[in-house]
C-alpha positions in Angstrom: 145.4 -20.7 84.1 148.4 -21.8 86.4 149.6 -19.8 88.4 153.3 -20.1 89.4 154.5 -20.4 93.6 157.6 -18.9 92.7 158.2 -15.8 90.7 161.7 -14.5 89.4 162.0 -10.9 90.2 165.2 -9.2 89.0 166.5 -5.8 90.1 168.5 -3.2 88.6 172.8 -3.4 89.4 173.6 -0.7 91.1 177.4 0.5 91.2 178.4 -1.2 94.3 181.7 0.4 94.1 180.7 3.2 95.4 179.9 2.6 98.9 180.6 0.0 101.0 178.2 -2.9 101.8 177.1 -3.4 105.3 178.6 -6.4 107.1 176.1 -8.8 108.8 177.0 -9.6 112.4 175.6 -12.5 114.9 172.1 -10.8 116.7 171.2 -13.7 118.3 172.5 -17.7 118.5 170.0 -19.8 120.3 170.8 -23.6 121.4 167.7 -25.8 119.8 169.6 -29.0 121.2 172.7 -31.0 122.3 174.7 -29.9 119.4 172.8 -27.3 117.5 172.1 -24.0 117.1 170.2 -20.9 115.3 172.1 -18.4 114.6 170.0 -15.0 113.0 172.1 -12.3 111.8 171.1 -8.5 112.3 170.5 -7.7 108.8 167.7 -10.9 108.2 163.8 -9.7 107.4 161.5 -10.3 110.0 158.9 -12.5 108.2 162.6 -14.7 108.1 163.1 -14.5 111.5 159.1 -15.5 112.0 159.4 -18.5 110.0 162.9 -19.9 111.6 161.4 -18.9 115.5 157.8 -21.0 114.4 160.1 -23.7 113.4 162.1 -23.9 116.5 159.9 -23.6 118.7 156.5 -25.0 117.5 154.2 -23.7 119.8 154.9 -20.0 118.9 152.3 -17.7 117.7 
């Protein structure tokens, strides 16, 4: 049996009209090199922020 890397999960709609959604705002921008930049946003999941820190800096643990 195969089994599948990515799975579709699909939740509920919720009436958003009743309260207001929550604005991500800049945490953190770090410079990675002459012109670029990471920029992580407050509202990102930490196993996110994890994977995008590894990245960057490759000898993270």
């Amino acid at each position: 049996m195969d089994k599948q890397d990515i799975v579709k999960v699909e939740m509920p709609q919720k009436d958003r009209s009743a309260a207001p959604q929550a604005t991500a705002t800049k945490a953190v921008q770090l410079r990675v090199g002459q012109n670029k930049s990471v920029i992580i946003y407050n509202r990102a999941n930490s196993y996110i922020v994890d994977a995008v820190l590894k990245a960057v800096f490759n000898n993270a643990h």
